[in-house]
C-alpha positions as CSV (number, residue, x, y, z in Angstrom):
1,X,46.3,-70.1,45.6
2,X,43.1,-70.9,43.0
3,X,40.6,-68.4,44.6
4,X,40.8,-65.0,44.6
5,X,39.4,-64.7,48.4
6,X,41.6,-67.3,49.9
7,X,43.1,-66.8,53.0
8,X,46.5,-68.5,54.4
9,X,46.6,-69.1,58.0
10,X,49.6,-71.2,59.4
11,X,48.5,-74.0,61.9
12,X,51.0,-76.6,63.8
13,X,50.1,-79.3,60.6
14,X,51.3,-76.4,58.1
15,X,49.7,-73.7,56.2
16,X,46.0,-73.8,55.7
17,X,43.8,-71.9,52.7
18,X,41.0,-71.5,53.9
19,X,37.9,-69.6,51.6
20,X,34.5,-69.6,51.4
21,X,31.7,-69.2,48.3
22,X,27.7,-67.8,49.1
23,X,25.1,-68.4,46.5
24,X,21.2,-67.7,47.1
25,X,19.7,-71.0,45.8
26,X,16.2,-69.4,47.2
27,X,14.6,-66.6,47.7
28,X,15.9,-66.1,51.8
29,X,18.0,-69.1,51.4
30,X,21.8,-69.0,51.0
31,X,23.6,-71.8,50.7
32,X,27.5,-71.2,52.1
33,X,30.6,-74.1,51.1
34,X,33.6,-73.3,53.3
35,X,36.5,-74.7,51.8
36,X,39.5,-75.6,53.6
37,X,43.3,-77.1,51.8
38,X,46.6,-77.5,53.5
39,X,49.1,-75.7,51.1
40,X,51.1,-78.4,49.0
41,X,48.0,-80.9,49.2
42,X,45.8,-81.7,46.5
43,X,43.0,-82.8,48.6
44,X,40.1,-80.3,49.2
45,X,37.7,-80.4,52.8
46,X,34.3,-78.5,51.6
47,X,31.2,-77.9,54.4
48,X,28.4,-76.9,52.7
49,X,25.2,-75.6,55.1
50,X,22.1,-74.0,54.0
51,X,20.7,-71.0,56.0
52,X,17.8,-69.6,56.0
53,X,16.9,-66.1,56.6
54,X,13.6,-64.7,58.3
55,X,12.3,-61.3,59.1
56,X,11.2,-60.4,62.7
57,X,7.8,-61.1,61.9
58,X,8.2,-64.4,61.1
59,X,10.2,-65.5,63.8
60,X,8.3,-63.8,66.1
61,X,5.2,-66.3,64.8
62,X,7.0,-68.8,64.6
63,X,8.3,-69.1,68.1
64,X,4.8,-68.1,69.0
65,X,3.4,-71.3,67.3
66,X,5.8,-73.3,69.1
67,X,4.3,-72.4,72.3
68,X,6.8,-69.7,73.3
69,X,5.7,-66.2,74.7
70,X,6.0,-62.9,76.3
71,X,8.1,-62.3,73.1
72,X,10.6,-59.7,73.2
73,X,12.9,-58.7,70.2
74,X,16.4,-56.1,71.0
75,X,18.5,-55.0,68.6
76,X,21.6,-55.8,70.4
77,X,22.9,-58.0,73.1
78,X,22.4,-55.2,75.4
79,X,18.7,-55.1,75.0
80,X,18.7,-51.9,73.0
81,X,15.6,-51.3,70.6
82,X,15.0,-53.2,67.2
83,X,15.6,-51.2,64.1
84,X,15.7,-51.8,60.3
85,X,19.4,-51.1,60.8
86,X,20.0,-52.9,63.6
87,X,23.2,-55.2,63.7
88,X,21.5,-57.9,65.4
89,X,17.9,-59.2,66.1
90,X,18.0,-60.8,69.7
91,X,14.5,-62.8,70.6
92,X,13.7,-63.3,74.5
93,X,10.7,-65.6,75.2
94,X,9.1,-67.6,78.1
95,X,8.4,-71.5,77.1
96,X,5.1,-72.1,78.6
């Protein structure tokens, strides 16, 4: 295996490293490359996606400005309260 955080997972075409590498290109902005190699082959998949992080604030605006409200953020998907720790930030809101 070349990368340290490789992992081998066997599928019905034959063992496949699978690893992934995260660098912030922006501030908020990640940009994630999931890699993917059947062992033995020299050939190399990569996905790359950029993501983009926002606070609660902003989505909260944001979905506002797209017409959305009666906004309501949880901190869980059972609807428990929003908190700077909170695992999860789930937004209900009305279109309308």
């Amino acid at each position: 295996m070349d990368h340290e955080r490789a992992e081998v997972r066997p599928t019905e075409h034959g063992p496949l490293e699978e690893w992934t590498t995260v660098d912030e290109i922006a501030p908020g902005v990640v940009r994630l490359v999931a890699s993917n190699r059947f062992a033995g082959d020299d050939e190399t998949l990569e996905y790359t996606e950029d993501l983009r992080f926002r606070g609660q604030e902003e989505l909260v605006h944001d979905l506002r400005a797209a017409g959305f409200h009666a906004v309501e953020v949880f901190g869980d998907w059972l609807r428990g309260p929003s908190e700077e720790r909170s695992p999860v930030m789930v937004f209900v809101a009305t279109a309308g």
